[in-house]
N, C-alpha and C positions, 0 to 999 in steps of 0.2 A: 504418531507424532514424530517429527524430526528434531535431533537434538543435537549433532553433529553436523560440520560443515559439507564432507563426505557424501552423507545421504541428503544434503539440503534439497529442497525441489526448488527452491528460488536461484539458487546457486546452481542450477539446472539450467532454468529459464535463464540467468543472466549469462552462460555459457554456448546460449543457443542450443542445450540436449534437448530439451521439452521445449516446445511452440506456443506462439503465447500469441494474443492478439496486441500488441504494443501500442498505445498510444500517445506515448513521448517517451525521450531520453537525451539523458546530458552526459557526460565526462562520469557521472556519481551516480547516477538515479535512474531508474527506470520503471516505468510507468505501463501496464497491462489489465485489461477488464478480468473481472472475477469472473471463474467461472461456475459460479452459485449467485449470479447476481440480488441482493437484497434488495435494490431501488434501479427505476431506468438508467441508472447512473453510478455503477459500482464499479471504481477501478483501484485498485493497487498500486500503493507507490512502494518502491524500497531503495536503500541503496546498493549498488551494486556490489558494494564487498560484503562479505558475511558479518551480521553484527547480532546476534541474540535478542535482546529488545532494547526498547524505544531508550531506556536507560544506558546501554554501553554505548548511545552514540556520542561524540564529541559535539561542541554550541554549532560546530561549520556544517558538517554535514548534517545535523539536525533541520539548519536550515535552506540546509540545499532538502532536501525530501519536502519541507513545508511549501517552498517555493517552488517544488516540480508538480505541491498537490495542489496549489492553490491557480498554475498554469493550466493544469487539466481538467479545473473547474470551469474556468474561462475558456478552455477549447473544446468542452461539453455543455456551454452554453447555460451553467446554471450558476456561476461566478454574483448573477445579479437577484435571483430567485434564491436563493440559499442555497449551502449543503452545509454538509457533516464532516470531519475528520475524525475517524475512529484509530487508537493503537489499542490492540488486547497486547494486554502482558502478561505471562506466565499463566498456567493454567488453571487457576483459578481466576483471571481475569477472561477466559475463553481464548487464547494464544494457542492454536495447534500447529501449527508451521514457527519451528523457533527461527526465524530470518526475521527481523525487524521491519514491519510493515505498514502503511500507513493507506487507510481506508477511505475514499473519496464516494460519499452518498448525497446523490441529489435526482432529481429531475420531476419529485411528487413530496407532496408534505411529508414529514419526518416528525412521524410520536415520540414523545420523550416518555418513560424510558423508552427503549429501541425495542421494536417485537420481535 
């Protein structure tokens, strides 16, 4: 688990050190598929400066990440079929990468709880 900026692996991938499959980005956000996908349609949003969880972010960039996940629903085609917005926080909420993240699932029906 990463808990330092340092070691962050998002702070990687927003650096261009590790390769990511990108599927959007703004000035703030950047948007890449999981690679342990849970649904036809698993991508990762975050924003591009290091931020711990879903809590240390400020109202603006909160919704600059809502608004990059809810574009990547619509440019994944499941914007009208539904999806999901997952944050884990902290690790008892399932949070192992501490970089603040936002989990875009869709493209097959979605169980509540999540298997």
């Amino acid at each position: 688990m990463t808990d330092s900026v340092n070691d962050c692996l998002f702070c990687r991938i927003v650096a261009g050190e590790i390769p990511a499959t990108v599927v959007a980005e703004t000035d703030t956000t950047l948007a890449f598929r999981d690679i342990d996908p849970k649904a036809p349609t698993h991508v990762l949003v975050i924003p591009k400066e290091h931020h711990r969880a879903v809590g240390d972010l400020d109202p603006v960039l909160a919704g600059q990440v809502l608004a990059t996940a809810h574009q990547v629903a619509k440019s994944e085609g499941v914007d009208e079929t539904g999806y999901r917005l997952v944050f884990n926080t902290g690790r008892d909420g399932g949070q192992t990468v501490f970089h603040v993240h936002c989990h875009v699932l869709g493209g097959r029906g979605l169980s509540w709880p999540p298997g």
